[in-house]
GUKOL-734828 format. One record per residue (C-alpha): residue number from 1; chain; y, z, x. Coordinates in steps of 0.25 Angstrom, whole numbers, plus 5000, padded with zeros to 4 digits. Example, Ala and Ser with C-alpha at 12.3 -4.5 7.8 and 13.67 -1.06 7.14 Angstrom:
% GUKOL-734828
+------+-------+------+------+------+
: resi : chain :    y :    z :    x :
+------+-------+------+------+------+
:    1 :     A : 4982 : 5031 : 5049 :
:    2 :     A : 4996 : 5029 : 5055 :
+------+-------+------+------+------+
END
This chain:
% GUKOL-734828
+------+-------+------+------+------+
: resi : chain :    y :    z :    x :
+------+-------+------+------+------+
:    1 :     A : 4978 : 5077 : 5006 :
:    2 :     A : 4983 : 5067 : 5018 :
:    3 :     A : 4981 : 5071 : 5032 :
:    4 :     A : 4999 : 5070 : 5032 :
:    5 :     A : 4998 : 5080 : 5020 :
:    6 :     A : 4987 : 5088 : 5027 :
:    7 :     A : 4997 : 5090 : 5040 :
:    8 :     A : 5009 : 5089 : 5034 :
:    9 :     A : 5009 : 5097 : 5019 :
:   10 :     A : 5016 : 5110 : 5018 :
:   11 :     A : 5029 : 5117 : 5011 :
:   12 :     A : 5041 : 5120 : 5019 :
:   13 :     A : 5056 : 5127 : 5019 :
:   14 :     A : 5066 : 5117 : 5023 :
:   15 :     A : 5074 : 5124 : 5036 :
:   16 :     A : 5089 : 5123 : 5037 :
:   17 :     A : 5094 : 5111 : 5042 :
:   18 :     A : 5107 : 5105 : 5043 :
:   19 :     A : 5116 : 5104 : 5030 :
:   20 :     A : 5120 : 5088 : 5031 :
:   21 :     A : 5106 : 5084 : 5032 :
:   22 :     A : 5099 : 5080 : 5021 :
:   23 :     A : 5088 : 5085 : 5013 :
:   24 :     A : 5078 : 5073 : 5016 :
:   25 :     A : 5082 : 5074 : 5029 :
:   26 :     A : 5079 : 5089 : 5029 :
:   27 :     A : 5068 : 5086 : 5024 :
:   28 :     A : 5062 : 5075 : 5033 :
:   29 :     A : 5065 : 5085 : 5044 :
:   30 :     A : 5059 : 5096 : 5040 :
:   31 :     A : 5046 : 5088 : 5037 :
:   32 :     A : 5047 : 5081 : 5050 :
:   33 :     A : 5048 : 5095 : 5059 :
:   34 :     A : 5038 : 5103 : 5047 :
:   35 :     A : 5027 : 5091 : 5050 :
:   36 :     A : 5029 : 5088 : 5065 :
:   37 :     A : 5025 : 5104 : 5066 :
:   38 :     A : 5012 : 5099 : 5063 :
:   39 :     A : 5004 : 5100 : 5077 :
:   40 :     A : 4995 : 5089 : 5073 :
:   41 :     A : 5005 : 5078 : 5071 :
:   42 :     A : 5011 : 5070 : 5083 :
:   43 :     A : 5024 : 5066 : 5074 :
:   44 :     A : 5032 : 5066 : 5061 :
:   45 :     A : 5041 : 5057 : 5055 :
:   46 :     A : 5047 : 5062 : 5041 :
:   47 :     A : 5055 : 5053 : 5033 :
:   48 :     A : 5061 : 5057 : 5017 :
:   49 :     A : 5059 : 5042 : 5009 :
:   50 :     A : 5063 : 5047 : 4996 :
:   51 :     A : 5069 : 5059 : 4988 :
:   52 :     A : 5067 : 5062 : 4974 :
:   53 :     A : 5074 : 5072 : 4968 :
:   54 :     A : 5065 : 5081 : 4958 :
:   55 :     A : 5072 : 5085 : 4944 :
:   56 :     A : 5061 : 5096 : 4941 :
:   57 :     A : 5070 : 5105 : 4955 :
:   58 :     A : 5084 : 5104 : 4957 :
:   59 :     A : 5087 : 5101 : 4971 :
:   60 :     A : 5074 : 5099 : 4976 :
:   61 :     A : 5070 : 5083 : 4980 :
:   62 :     A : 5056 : 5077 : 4983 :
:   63 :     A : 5058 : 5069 : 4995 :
:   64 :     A : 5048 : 5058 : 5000 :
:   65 :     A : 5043 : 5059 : 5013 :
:   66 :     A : 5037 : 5049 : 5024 :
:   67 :     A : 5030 : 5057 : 5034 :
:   68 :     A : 5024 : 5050 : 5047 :
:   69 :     A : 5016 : 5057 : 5057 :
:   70 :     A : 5006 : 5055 : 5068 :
:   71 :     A : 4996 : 5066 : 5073 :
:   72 :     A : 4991 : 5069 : 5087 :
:   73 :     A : 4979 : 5065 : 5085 :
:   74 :     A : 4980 : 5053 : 5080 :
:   75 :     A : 4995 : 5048 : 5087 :
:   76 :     A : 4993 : 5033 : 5084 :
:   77 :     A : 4992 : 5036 : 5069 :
:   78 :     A : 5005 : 5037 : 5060 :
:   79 :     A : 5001 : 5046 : 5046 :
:   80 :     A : 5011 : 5041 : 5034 :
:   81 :     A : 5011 : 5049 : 5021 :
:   82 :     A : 5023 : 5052 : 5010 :
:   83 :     A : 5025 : 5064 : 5004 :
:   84 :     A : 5034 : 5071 : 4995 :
:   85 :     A : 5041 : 5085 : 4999 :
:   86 :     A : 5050 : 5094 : 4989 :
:   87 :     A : 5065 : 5100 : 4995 :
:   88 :     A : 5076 : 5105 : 4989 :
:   89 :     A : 5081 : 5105 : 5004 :
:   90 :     A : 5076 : 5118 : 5008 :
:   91 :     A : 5062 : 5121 : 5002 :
:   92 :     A : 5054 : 5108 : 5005 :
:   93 :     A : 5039 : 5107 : 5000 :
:   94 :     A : 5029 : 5099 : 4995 :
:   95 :     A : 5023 : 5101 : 4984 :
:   96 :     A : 5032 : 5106 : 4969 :
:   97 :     A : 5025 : 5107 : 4955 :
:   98 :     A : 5032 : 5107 : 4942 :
:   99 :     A : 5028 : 5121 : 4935 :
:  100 :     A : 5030 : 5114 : 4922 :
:  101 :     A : 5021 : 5102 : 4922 :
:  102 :     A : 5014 : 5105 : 4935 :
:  103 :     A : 5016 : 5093 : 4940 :
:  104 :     A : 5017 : 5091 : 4957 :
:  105 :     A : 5031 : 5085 : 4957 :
:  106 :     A : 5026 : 5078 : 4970 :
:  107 :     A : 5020 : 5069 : 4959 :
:  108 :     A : 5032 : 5068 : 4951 :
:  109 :     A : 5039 : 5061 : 4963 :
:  110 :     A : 5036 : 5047 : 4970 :
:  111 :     A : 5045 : 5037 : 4979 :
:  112 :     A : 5051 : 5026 : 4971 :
:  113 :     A : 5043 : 5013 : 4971 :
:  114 :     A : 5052 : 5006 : 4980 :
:  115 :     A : 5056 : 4988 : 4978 :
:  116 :     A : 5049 : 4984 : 4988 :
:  117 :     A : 5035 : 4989 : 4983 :
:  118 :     A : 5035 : 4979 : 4972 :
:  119 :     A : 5027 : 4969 : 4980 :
:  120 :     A : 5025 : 4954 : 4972 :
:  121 :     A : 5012 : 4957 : 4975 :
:  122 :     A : 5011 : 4969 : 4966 :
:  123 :     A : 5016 : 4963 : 4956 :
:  124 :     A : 5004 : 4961 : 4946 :
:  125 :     A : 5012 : 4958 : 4932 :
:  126 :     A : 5026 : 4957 : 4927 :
:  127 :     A : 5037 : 4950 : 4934 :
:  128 :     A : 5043 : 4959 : 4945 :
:  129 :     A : 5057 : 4958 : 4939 :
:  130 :     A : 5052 : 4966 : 4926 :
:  131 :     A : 5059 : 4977 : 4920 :
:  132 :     A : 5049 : 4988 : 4925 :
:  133 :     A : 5040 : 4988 : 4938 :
:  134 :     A : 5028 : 4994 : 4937 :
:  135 :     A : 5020 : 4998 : 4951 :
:  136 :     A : 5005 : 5003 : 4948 :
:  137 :     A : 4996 : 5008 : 4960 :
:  138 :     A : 4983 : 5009 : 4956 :
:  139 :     A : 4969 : 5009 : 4962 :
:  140 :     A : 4958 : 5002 : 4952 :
:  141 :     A : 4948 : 5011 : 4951 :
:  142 :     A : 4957 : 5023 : 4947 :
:  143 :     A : 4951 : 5027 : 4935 :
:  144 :     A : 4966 : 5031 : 4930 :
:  145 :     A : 4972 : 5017 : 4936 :
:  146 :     A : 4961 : 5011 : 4927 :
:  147 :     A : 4964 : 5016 : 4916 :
:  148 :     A : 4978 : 5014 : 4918 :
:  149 :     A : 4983 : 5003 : 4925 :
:  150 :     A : 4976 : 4989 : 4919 :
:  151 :     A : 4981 : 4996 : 4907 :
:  152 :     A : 4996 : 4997 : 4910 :
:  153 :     A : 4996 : 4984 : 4916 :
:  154 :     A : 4992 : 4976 : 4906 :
:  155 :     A : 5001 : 4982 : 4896 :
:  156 :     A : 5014 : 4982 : 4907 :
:  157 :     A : 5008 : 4968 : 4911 :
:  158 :     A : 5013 : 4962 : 4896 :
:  159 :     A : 5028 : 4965 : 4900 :
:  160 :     A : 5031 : 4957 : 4913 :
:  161 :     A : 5045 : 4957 : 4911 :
:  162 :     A : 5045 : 4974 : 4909 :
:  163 :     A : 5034 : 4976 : 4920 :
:  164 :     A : 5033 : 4970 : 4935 :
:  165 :     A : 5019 : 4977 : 4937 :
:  166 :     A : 5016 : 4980 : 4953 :
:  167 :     A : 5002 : 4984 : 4957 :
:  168 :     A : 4997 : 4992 : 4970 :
:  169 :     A : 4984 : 4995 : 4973 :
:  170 :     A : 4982 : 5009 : 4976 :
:  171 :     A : 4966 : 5012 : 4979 :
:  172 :     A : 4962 : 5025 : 4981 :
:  173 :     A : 4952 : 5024 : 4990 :
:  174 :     A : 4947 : 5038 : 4991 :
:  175 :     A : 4943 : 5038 : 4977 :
:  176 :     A : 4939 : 5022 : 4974 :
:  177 :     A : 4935 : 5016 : 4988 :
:  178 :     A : 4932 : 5002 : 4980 :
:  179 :     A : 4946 : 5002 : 4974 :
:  180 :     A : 4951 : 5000 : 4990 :
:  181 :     A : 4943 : 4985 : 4990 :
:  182 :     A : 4948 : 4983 : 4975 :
:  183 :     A : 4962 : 4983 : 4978 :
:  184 :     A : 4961 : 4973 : 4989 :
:  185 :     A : 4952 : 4964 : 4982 :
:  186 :     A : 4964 : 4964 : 4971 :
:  187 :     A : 4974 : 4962 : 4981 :
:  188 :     A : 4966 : 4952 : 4987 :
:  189 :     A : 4964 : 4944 : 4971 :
:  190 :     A : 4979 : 4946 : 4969 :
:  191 :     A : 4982 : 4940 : 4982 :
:  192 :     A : 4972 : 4927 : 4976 :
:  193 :     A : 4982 : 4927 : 4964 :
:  194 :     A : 4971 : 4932 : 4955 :
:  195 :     A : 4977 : 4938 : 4942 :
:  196 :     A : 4976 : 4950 : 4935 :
:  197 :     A : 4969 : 4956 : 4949 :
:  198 :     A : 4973 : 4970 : 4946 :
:  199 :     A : 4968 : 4971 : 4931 :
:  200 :     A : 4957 : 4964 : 4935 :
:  201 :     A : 4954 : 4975 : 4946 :
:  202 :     A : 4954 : 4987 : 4937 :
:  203 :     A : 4941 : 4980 : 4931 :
:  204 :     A : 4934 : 4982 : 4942 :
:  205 :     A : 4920 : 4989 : 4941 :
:  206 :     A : 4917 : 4995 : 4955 :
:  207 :     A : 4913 : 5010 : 4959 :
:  208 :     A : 4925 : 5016 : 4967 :
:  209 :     A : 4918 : 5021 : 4975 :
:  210 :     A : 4913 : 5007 : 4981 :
:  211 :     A : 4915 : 5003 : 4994 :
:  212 :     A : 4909 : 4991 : 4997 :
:  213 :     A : 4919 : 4980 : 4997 :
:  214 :     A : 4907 : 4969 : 4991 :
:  215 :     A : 4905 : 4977 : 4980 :
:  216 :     A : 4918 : 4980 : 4975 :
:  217 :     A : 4924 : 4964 : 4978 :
:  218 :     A : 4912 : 4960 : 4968 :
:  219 :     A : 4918 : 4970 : 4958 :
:  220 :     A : 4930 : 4964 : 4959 :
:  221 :     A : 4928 : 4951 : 4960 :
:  222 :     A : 4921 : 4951 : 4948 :
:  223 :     A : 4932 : 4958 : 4937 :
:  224 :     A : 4945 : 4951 : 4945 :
:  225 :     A : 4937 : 4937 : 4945 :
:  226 :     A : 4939 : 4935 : 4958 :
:  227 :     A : 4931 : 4929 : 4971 :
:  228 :     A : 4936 : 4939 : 4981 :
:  229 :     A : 4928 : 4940 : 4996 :
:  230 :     A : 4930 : 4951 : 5005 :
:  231 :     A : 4938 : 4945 : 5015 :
:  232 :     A : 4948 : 4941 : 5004 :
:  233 :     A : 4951 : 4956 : 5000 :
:  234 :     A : 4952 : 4961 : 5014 :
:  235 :     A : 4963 : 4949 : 5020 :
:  236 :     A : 4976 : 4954 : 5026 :
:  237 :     A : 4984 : 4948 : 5014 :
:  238 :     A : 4974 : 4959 : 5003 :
:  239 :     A : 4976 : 4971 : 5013 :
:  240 :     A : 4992 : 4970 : 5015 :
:  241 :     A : 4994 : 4971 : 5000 :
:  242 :     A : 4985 : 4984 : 4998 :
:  243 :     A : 4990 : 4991 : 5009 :
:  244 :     A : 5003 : 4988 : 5004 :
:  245 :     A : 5002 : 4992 : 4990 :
:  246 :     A : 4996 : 5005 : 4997 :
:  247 :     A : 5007 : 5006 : 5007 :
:  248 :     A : 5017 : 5005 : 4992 :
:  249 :     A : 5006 : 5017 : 4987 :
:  250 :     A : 5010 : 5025 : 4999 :
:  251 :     A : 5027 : 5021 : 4999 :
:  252 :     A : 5028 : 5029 : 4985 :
:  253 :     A : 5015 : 5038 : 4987 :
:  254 :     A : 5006 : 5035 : 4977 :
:  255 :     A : 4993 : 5043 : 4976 :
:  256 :     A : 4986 : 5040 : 4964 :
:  257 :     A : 4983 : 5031 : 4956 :
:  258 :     A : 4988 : 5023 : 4946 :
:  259 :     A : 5004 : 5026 : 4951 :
:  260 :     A : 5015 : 5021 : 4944 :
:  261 :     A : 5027 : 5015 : 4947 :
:  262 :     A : 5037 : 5012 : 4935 :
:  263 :     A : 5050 : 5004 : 4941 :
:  264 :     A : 5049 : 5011 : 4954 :
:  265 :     A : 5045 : 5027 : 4950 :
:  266 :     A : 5032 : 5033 : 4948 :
:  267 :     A : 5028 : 5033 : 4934 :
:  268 :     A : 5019 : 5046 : 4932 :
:  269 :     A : 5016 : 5043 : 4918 :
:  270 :     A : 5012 : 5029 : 4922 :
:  271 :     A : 5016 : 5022 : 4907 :
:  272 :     A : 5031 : 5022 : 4909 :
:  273 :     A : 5027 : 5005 : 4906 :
:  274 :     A : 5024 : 5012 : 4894 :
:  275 :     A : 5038 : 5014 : 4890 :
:  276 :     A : 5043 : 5003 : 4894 :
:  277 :     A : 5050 : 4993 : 4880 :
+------+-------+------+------+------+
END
């Protein structure tokens, strides 16, 4: 759990305010009084970015919220995080579960995947004016992402004019420490105009656990077919695309990997390309 979630996470009963004034904007106040109780944070900004409407309870929303605080202990020091809350404008809380599948409906709903994070340079294959676009976050030592996404981009990659496929690198750092030096060294190929960086990369043999920079450009190196140096994965041009892509990851809250995108909603099932005629 996040320091914010650590400071901040608790279920609450909406008081009364006045009738003219939105739900989102109750909502936002409420939060905002609830959290700035805390006697450990210094200030709170709440902001509502999005509301979905859930179909599984009448009357009751999920609303995305951008939470801004600073503590007192460290004043200097701004702490971002979103996070989704439940209100039907009275009860507000922040966790619901579906009896009937058991499924956390705060994994049912994600933002939209706004225009402006279709970046040229995450495009990897299809033309960007395709029928479907597809955004994949991936980190390449995931188990799961290999054993998914080369797959689904090769087949997707057949169809250029049905599929504009967009790439993020998503490494989880905690779990596969080498997949943080991976992903620049495939930014930094891509940059380079090498091709096919990114089914390249999912050949990589390297323990996840690996740390040392030398070791883990020499496995890569080797399966991309590249002459990479350090200096040349770590230049201001390599380290502005990841934190972008990882600044994207935030903006819709992804939290695992391999996410889907499938023209501009989360796709749970991740083979809605499937479908596609």
């Amino acid at each position: 759990m996040s320091l914010m979630l650590k400071l901040l996470s608790i279920t609450l009963l909406l008081s009364s305010f006045v009738s003219a004034q939105s739900t989102s904007d109750k909502v936002a106040d409420f939060l905002d009084d609830e959290f700035s109780e805390n006697p450990k944070l210094k200030s709170v900004d709440v902001v509502v970015e999005d509301v979905v409407a859930l179909p599984q309870l009448k009357g009751w929303n999920a609303y995305i919220i951008n939470v801004e605080a600073t503590l007192k202990s460290k004043p200097n020091k701004v702490i971002g995080q979103r996070m989704i809350w439940f209100s039907d404008g009275r009860i507000i809380t922040k966790e619901l579960t579906d009896m009937q599948s058991g499924d956390s409906l705060t994994d049912l709903v994600k933002p939209s995947f706004k225009s402006e994070y279709y970046k040229d340079e995450n495009l990897i294959y299809g033309n960007k004016d395709a029928q479907h676009r597809v955004a994949i976050f991936s980190d390449p030592l995931c188990p799961f992402c290999r054993g998914y996404v080369p797959g689904a981009i090769k087949e997707m990659k057949q169809n250029p004019k049905k599929f504009a496929i967009y790439y993020y690198h998503f490494p989880l750092e905690r779990l596969h420490p080498a997949s943080v030096a991976l992903v620049k060294m495939a930014a930094a190929a891509e940059q380079q105009g090498v091709k096919d960086v990114i089914l390249k990369l999912y050949n990589v043999k390297i323990n996840p656990r690996e740390k040392d920079e030398k070791k883990i450009l020499k496995a890569f190196n080797k399966a991309v077919g590249t002459h990479l140096t350090l200096k040349e994965i770590n230049t201001k041009a390599v380290l502005e695309q990841v934190n972008s892509d990882f600044d994207i990851a935030t903006s819709v809250m992804v939290g695992g990997t391999p996410t889907v995108y499938f023209d501009d909603k989360v796709d749970n099932t991740k083979k809605k390309y499937k479908k596609v005629k």
